[in-house]
C-alpha positions as CSV (number, residue, x, y, z in Angstrom):
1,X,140.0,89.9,181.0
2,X,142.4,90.4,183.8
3,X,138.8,91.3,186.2
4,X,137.9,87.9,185.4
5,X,141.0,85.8,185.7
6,X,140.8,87.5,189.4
7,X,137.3,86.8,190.0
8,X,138.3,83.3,189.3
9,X,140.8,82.9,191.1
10,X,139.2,84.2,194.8
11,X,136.3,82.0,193.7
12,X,138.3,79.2,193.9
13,X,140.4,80.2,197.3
14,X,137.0,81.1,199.2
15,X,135.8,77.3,198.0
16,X,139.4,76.0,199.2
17,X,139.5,77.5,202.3
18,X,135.6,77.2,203.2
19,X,134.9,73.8,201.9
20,X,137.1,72.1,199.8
21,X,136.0,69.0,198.0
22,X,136.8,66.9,195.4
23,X,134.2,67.8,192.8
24,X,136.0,71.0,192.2
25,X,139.6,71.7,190.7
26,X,142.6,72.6,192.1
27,X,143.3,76.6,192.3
28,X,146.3,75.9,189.9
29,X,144.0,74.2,187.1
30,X,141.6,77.1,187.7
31,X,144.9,79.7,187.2
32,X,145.9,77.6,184.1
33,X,142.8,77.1,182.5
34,X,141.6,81.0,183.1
35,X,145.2,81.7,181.3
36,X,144.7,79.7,178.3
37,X,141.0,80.4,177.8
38,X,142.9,84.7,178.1
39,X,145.1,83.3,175.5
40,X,142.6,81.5,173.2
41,X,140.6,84.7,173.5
42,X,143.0,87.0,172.7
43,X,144.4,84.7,169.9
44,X,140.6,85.0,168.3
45,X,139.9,88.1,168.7
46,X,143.1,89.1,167.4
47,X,143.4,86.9,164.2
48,X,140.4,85.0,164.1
49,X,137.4,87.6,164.4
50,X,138.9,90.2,161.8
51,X,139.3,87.6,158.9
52,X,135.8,86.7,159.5
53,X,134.7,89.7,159.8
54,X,136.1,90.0,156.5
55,X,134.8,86.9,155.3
56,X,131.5,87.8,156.4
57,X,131.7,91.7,154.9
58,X,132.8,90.3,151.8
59,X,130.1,87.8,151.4
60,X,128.2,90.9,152.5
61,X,129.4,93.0,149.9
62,X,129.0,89.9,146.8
63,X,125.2,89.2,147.4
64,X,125.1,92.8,147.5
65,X,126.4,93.3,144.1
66,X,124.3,90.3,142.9
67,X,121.8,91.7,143.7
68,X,122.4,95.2,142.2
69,X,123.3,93.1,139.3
70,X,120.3,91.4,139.3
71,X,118.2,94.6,139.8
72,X,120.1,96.1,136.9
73,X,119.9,93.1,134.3
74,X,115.7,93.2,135.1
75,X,115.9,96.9,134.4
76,X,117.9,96.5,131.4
77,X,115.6,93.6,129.9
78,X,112.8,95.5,130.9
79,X,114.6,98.3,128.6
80,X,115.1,96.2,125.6
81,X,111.5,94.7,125.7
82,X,110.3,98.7,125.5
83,X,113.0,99.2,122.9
84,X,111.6,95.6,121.0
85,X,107.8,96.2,121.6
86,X,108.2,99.8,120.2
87,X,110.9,98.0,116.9
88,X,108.1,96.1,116.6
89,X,105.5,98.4,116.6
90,X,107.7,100.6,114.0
91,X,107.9,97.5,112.2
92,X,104.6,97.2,112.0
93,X,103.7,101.0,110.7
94,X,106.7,100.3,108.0
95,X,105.2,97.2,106.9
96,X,101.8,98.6,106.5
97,X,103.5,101.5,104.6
98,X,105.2,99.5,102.4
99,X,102.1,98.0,101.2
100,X,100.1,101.1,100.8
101,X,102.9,102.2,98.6
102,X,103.1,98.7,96.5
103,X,99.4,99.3,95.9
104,X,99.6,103.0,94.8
105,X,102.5,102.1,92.6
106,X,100.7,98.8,91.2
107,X,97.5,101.6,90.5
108,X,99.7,104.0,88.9
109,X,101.2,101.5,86.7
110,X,98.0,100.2,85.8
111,X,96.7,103.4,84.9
112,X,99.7,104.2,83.2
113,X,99.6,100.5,81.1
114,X,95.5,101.7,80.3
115,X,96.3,105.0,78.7
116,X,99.3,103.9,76.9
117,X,97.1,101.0,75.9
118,X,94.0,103.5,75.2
119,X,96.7,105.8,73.2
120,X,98.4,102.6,71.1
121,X,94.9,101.7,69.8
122,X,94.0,105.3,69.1
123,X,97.1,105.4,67.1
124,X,96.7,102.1,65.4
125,X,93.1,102.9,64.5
126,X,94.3,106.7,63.1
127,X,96.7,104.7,60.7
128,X,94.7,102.2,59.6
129,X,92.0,104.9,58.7
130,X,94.9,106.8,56.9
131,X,95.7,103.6,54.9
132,X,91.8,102.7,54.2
133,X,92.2,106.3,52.7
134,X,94.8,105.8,50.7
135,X,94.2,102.9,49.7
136,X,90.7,104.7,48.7
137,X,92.4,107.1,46.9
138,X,94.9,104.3,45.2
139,X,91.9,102.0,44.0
140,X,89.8,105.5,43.0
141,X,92.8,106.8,41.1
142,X,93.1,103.3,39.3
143,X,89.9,103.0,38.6
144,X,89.7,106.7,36.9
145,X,92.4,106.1,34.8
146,X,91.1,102.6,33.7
147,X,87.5,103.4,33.5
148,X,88.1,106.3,31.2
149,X,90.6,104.0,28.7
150,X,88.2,101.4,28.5
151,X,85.3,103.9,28.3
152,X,86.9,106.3,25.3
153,X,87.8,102.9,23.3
154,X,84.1,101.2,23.8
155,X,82.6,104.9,22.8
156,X,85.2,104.9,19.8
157,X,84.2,101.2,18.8
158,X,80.8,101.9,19.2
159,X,80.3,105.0,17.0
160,X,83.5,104.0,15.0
161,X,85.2,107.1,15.1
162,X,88.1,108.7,17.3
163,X,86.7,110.8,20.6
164,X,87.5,114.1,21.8
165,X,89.9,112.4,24.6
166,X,90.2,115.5,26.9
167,X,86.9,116.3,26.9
168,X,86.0,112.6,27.6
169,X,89.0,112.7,30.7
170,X,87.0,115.3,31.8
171,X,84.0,113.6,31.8
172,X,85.3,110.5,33.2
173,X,87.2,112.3,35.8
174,X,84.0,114.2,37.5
175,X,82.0,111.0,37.3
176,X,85.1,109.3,39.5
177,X,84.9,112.6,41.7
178,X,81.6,112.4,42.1
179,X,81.6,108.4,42.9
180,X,84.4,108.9,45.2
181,X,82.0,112.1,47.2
182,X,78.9,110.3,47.5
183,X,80.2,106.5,47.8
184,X,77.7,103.3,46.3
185,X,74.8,104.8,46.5
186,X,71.7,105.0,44.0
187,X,72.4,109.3,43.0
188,X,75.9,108.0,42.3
189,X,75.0,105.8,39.9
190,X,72.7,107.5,38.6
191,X,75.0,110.7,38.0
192,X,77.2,108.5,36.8
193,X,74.5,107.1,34.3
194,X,73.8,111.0,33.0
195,X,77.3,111.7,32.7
196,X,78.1,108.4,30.8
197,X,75.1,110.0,28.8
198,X,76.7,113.1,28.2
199,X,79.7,111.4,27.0
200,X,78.1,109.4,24.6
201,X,75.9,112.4,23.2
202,X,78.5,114.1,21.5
203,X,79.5,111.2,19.7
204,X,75.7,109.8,18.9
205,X,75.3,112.9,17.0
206,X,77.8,112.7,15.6
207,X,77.2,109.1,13.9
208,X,74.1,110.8,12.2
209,X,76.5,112.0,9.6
210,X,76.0,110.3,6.5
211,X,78.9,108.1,5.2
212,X,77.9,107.0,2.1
């Protein structure tokens, strides 16, 4: 700086002392101007250039870090939509396996609902056969016991004499047992037809007796 406030200044005394005119300054104006432009200089280089250097590093420095911001917020959403595709995609697989087990369960019931069905109707079937049976045996053992009353005291009416009543039970009871083995058919009654027979044998000959 002090180079050039001399350069100036021998500028302006050659141009005094050669040709001096009125389009240039004085040599003093020159001195002061050279001084305050030293000052001015000084002043901004001093003061002025570091706090905008500052100002300028500083800006610098914050569109720098928005930038690394920015480059870490697209890496981080580009993170999360990985993370949400691949959710998603779990999602998916967990859905579909929720259904495959709904449907295995709803077979499995159903299968279970069918046998316990199947097994409720076996059993319902099993006792109504044991009651059609016993109600068989009921109506049969009914019948014996009636059938042989009525049977001793129409023989007894008929031939007019007392019977032999356990020998006519008898009778009666292998009639029943032999209804009862062979059902309504045409050898039942016709057993039952010979053994009526039978029954009333012993008695027939025995009305050829003479009374009087």
């Amino acid at each position: 700086m002090v180079t050039l406030i001399s350069t100036i200044v021998l500028i302006a005394q050659e141009a005094e002392e050669n040709d001096p005119s009125d389009l240039l300054p004085a040599i003093q104006e020159l001195v002061w101007g050279a001084i305050a432009f030293a000052v001015l200089f000084f002043f901004m280089l001093k003061f002025v250039m570091p706090r905008l250097n500052q100002t300028l590093e500083a800006r610098r420095e914050k569109i720098q870090g928005e930038m690394e911001r920015a480059e870490q917020a697209r890496r981080q959403a580009d993170q999360e939509l990985a993370e949400y595709r691949s959710q998603l995609a779990g999602a998916r697989d967990e859905g579909n396996r929720i259904i495959e087990e709904a449907r295995q369960t709803a077979e499995s019931m159903r299968r279970d609902m069918a046998a316990k069905a199947e097994q409720e109707n076996q059993a319902v079937l099993a006792r109504a056969q044991e009651e059609i049976r016993a109600e068989r045996d009921r109506v049969f053992q009914e019948l014996k016991g009636q059938v042989g009353e009525l049977s001793l005291a129409l023989a007894g009416r008929v031939v007019g004499e007392s019977l032999d009543r356990e020998r006519h039970s008898r009778i009666v009871d292998d009639y029943i047992e032999e209804l009862a083995t062979l059902g309504p058919s045409g050898d039942g009654r016709g057993s039952g037809q010979g053994s009526a027979g039978d029954g009333g044998e012993e008695p027939t000959r025995g009305s050829g007796t003479p009374e009087g």
